[in-house]
N, C-alpha and C positions, 0 to 999 in steps of 0.2 A: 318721959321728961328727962331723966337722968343718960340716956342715950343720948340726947339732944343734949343738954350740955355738954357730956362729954361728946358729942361729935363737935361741937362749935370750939370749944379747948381746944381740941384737935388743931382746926382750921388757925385759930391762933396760934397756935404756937407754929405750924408749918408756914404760916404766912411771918412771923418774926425768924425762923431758922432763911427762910428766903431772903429774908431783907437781910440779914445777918453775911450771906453770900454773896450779893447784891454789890453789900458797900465792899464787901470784900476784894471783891472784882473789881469795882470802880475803883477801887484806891490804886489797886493794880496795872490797869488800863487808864489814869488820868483821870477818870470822872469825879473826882471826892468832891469838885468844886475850889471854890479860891482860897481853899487852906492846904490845898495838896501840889504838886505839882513833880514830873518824872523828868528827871534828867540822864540824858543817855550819852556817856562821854566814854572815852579808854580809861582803861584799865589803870589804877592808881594814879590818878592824873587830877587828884584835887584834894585840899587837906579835909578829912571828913568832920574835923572840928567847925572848921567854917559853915557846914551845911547844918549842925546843930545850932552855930550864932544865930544864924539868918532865922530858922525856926524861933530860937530867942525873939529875936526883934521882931520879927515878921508875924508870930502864925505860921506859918506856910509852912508845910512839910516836904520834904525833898526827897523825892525815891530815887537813888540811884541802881540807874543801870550801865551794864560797860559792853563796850565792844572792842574788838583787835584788828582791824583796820574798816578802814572806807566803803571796801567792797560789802563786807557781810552789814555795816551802820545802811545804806543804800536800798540791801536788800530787803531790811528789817522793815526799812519806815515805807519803801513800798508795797509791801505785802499787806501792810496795813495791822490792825488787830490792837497793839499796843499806843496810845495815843500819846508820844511822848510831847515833852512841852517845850524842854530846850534839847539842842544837841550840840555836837565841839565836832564838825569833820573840816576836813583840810581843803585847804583850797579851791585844788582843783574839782573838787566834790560838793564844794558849793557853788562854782561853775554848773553841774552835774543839771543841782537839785533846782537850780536857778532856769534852766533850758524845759526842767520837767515839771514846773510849776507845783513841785515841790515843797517851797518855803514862803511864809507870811512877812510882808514889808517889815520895819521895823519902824515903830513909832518912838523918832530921837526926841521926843518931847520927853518920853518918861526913861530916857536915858541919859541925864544928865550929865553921869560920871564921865561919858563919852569923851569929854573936854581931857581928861587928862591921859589920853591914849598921845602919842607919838607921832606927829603928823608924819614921819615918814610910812607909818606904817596902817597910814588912811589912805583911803582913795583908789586902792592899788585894784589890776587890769580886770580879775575877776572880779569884782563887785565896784566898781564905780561909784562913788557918793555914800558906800557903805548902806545902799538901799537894804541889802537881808544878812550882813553878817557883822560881826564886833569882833575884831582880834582879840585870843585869850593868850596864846602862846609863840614863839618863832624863834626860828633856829636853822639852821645851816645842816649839811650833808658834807663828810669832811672825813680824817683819818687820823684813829688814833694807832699810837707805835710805842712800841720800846724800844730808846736809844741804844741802850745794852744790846738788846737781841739782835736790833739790826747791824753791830759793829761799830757803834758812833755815828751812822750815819745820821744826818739831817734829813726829812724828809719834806717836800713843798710843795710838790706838783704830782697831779695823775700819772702822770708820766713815769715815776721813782719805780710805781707798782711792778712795772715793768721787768726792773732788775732782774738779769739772771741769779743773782746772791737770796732772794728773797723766796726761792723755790720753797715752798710747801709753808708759808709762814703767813697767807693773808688770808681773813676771813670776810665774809661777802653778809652784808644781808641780803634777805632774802624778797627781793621787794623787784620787780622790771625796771621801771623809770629811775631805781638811783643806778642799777648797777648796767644798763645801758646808757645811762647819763654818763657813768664814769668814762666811758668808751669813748663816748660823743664827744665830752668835753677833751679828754684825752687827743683829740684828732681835729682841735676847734670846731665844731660843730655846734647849733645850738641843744639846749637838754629839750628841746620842744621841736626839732628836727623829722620835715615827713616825709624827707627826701627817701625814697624806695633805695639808692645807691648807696647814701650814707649809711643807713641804718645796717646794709648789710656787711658796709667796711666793721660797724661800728660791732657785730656781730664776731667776725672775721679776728677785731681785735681785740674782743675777750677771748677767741679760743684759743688766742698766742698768751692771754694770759694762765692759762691753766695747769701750769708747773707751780706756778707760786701760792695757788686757790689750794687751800687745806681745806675749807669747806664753806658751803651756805647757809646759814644758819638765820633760827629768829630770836626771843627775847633773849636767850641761853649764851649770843655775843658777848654780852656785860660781862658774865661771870667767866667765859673762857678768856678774854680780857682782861680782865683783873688778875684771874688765877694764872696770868702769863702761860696760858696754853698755846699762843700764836702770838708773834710779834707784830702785829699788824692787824687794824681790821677799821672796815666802812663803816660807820655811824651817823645814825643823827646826833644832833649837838647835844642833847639832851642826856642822850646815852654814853656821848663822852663823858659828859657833866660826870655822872651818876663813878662812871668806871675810873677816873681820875681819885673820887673820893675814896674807891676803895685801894686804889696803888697809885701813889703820887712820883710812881717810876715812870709813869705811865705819860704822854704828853699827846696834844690832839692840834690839826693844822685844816685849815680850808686851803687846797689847792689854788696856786694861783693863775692855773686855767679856766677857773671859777666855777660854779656851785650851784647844786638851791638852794632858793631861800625860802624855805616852807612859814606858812602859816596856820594855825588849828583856831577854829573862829564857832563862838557863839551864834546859832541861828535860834527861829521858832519854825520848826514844822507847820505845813498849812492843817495840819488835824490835830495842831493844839487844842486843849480844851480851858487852860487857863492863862490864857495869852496875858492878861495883867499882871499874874502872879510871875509868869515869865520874863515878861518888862524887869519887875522889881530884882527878880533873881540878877540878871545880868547885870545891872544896873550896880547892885549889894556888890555883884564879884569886882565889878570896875570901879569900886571904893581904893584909893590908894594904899592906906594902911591893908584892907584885906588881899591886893593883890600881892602887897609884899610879902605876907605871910604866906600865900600860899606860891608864890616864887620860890620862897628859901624850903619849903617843902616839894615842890613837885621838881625843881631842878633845871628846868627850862628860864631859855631867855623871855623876859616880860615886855609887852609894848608898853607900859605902862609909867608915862613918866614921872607922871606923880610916885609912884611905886619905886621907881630907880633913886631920886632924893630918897628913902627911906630907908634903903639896903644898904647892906655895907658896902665899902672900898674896894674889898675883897673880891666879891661876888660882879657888882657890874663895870670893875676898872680890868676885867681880866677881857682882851681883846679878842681871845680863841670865842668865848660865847656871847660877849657884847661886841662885833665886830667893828669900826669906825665907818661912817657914813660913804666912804671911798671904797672900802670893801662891797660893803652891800649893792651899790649900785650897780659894781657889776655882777652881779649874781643874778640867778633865774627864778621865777616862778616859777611853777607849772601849769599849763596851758590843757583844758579841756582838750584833747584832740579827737576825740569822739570816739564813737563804740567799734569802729572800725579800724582805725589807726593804732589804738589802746589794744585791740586785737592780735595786731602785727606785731607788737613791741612784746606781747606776753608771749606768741608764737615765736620769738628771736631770741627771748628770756631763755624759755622751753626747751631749743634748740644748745644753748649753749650751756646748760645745766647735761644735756643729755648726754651730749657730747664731751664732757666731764669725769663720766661715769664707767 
């Protein structure tokens, strides 16, 4: 008898250590239910006070996870395994996810806050009527400089980069589409250009830029920017943002051969598992007062108009990151141009990296 209980013990308790794993796992993988839900966004790209509010208000718990670009966000969701519930990829990536039946509709009934987003910055060519994504963030591709360094010069156009005075002083990130966009737009072309001729002038004429390329670089731009290790360098606007605050020698410009206009946009994966809780999340973030706070925290520009009344003078009267409706227009999205094209443009990338070396 005492065998038997202690065998049944046993089983109890290895049946509670299971369960104990179980939820472990769930919580991990999305399944906790409509008190949990996994957010998978980049890297310092939300204030994490706000994700403990929302739990306040809500219940709902927020796993964050990160990623450092599109490509590896892409790979993750479809390899499957982790079931995340919201995510934040860029445009042309929800073009991507949109082609690969990817992403779940969006139901704007439980999106109310929707209303105070910025109609310019609805509707736009990747998602029409805003069927699977909600703008979180936007901002420009553009050049920040040191006056000093460069000799007083003004800088305005792609073109400047050119200078022969600028030898060994501009820093690239490290990304294809911006730094063949430079080219493109540099020679009027569009940044979404499939012309096989173009792209190889547009090749051609980074590798006349390569006196002045001190190097290509990733997150590590900011701080060699800031620490005036190079007088010049490619950013997004965000990263000017960020490098401005820590050297206010420092000054940042959109070319007036024009630009992208990037966007980072709230979706729901189709293997959500708390799709409500998801609603409510996005919804919470596109509260006015929280998107401002988390504006003056992450450093990007907001669509959020209700958000912009809230911010100071400072922040969205400054026309380098809040651009005027006449700038943006002519600026570019970026256009899915498929697996094959995106190919060509990382093989052209590749080529003029190497030929650098």
């Amino acid at each position: 008898m005492k065998r038997v209980v202690q065998a049944l013990a046993a089983a109890v308790l290895a049946a509670l250590a299971l369960m104990l794993v179980t939820t472990s796992l769930n919580s991990s993988q999305g399944y906790a239910g409509g008190n949990t839900i996994i957010l998978y966004n980049w890297g310092d790209y939300i204030d994490p006070d706000l994700l403990d509010e929302f739990y306040e208000e809500t219940g709902i718990k927020v796993v964050l996870q990160t990623f450092d670009s599109n490509e590896a966000m892409l790979t993750k969701l479809s390899h499957g395994g982790t079931h995340f519930d919201v995510a934040v990829p860029s445009e042309y990536a929800v073009a991507k996810m949109m082609e690969q039946g990817m992403l779940l509709p969006l139901d704007h009934s439980k999106i109310p806050n929707l209303e105070h987003i910025d109609p310019r910055f609805l509707d736009m060519p990747f998602d029409a009527g805003n069927v699977y994504s909600v703008p979180y963030f936007w901002g420009t591709v553009g050049i920040v400089y040191n006056p000093e360094m460069v000799g007083g010069k003004t800088i305005t156009r792609w073109n400047d980069l050119w200078d022969p005075e600028l030898r060994n002083e501009i820093l690239l990130v490290d990304s294809a589409r911006e730094v063949i966009g430079i080219a493109l737009n540099s020679l009027g072309y569009s940044l979404n250009d499939t012309d096989l001729d173009h792209l190889e002038q547009a090749k051609q004429r980074l590798i006349d830029l390569i006196p002045n390329v001190k190097a290509i670089v990733g997150d590590e731009i900011k701080l060699l920017l800031a620490g005036e290790e190079a007088a010049i360098g490619v950013v997004w606007s965000g990263d000017a943002y960020s490098v401005l605050q820590e050297n206010d020698r420092l000054d940042y410009v959109v070319p007036e051969e024009g630009s992208n206009l990037w966007f980072d946009n709230f979706v729901i994966p189709v293997t959500a598992k708390n799709v409500e809780a998801a609603h409510e999340f996005i919804n919470f973030m596109l509260d006015p007062e929280v998107a401002a706070r988390n504006t003056e925290y992450v450093g990007y520009s907001t669509p959020n108009a209700g958000a912009m009344e809230l911010l100071d003078e400072e922040i969205v009267g400054d026309v380098r990151f809040y651009p005027p409706p006449e700038l943006t227009a002519r600026l570019e999205v970026y256009e899915n141009l498929g697996k094959q094209m995106l190919a060509h443009y990382n093989k052209l990338f590749l080529e003029f990296k190497m030929h650098g070396n």
